[in-house]
C-alpha positions in Angstrom: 0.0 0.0 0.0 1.3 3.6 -0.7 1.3 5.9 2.3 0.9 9.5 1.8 3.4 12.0 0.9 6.3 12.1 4.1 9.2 14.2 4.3 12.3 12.3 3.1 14.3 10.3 6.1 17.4 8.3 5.5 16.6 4.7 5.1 18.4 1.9 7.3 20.1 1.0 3.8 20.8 3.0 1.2 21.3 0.8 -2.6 23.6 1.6 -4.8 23.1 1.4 -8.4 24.4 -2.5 -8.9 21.6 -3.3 -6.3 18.0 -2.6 -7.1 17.9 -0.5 -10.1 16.6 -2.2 -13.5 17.2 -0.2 -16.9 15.3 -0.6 -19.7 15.4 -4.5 -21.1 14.7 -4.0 -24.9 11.2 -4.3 -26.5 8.5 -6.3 -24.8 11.2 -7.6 -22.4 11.2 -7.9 -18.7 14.6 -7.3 -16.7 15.0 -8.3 -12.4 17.1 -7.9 -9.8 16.5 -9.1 -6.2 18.3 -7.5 -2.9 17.5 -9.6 0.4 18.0 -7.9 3.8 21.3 -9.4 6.0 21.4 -10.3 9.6 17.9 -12.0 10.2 16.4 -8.3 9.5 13.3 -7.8 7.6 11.8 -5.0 5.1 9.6 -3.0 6.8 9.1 -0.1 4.0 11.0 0.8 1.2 12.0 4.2 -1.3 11.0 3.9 -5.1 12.4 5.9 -8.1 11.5 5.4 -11.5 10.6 7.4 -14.9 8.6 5.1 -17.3 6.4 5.6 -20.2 3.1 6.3 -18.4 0.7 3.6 -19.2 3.1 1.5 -21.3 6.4 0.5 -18.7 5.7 -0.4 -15.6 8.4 -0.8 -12.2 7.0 -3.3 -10.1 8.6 -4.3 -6.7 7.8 -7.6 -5.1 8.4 -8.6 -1.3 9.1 -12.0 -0.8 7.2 -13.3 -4.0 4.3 -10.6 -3.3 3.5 -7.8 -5.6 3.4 -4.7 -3.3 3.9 -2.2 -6.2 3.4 -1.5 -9.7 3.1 1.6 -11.3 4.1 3.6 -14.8 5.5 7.1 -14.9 7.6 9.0 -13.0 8.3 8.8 -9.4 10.7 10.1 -7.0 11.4 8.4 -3.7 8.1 7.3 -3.3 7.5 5.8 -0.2 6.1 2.0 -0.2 5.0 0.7 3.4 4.9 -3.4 4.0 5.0 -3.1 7.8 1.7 -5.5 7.8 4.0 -7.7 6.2 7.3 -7.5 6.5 9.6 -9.5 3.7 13.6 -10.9 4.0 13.6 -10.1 -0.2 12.6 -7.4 -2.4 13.0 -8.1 -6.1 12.4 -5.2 -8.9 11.3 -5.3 -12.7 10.8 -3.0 -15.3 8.4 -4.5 -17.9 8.5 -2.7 -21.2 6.1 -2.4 -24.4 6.9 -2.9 -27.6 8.1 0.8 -28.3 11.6 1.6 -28.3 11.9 4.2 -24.6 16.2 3.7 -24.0 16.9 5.7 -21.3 13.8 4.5 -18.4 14.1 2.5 -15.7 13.7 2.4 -11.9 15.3 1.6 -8.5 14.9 0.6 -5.2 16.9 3.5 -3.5 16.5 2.5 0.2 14.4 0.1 2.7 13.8 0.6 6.6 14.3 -2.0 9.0 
């Protein structure tokens, strides 16, 4: 579920770009990654960025095998809280259309603990 609009707050891990972030896989492609959380901690909420065509791309983020988002467009740090449901794994996609959009593409820039 998406909570409303919050100030920005440094997440318990910030993701670098090898982590989370999924470029643009080609025409009617899909392209993963998946990030678990270390230590015996789990994902409580997470930060997503993304700029795809709007209606046509989609970034989804899954949370141990469970859809939890799935939008087109652009977003910056949007805030995604699974606290009901707290997950060890997060994997992201970015699904594409059959038109050619280089450049798109989305990340999973932090998660809270």
């Amino acid at each position: 579920r998406l909570a409303p609009s919050i100030p920005y707050t440094t997440p318990t891990v910030s993701l670098d770009d090898d982590q989370l972030r999924v470029l643009y896989p080609g025409e009617d492609n899909t392209a993963c990654k998946e990030w678990s959380a270390t230590g015996g901690n789990t994902i409580k909420s997470f930060y997503v960025t993304h700029a795809t065509e709007t209606g046509y791309d989609f970034f989804t983020v899954s949370a141990d095998g469970v859809e939890v988002y799935n939008k087109s467009g652009n977003k910056t740090n949007k805030f995604v809280d699974i606290s009901a449901s707290p997950a060890t794994t997060l994997e992201a996609c970015m699904t594409a259309d059959s038109s050619t959009q280089e450049g798109f593409g989305g990340e999973v820039t932090g998660v809270f603990y």
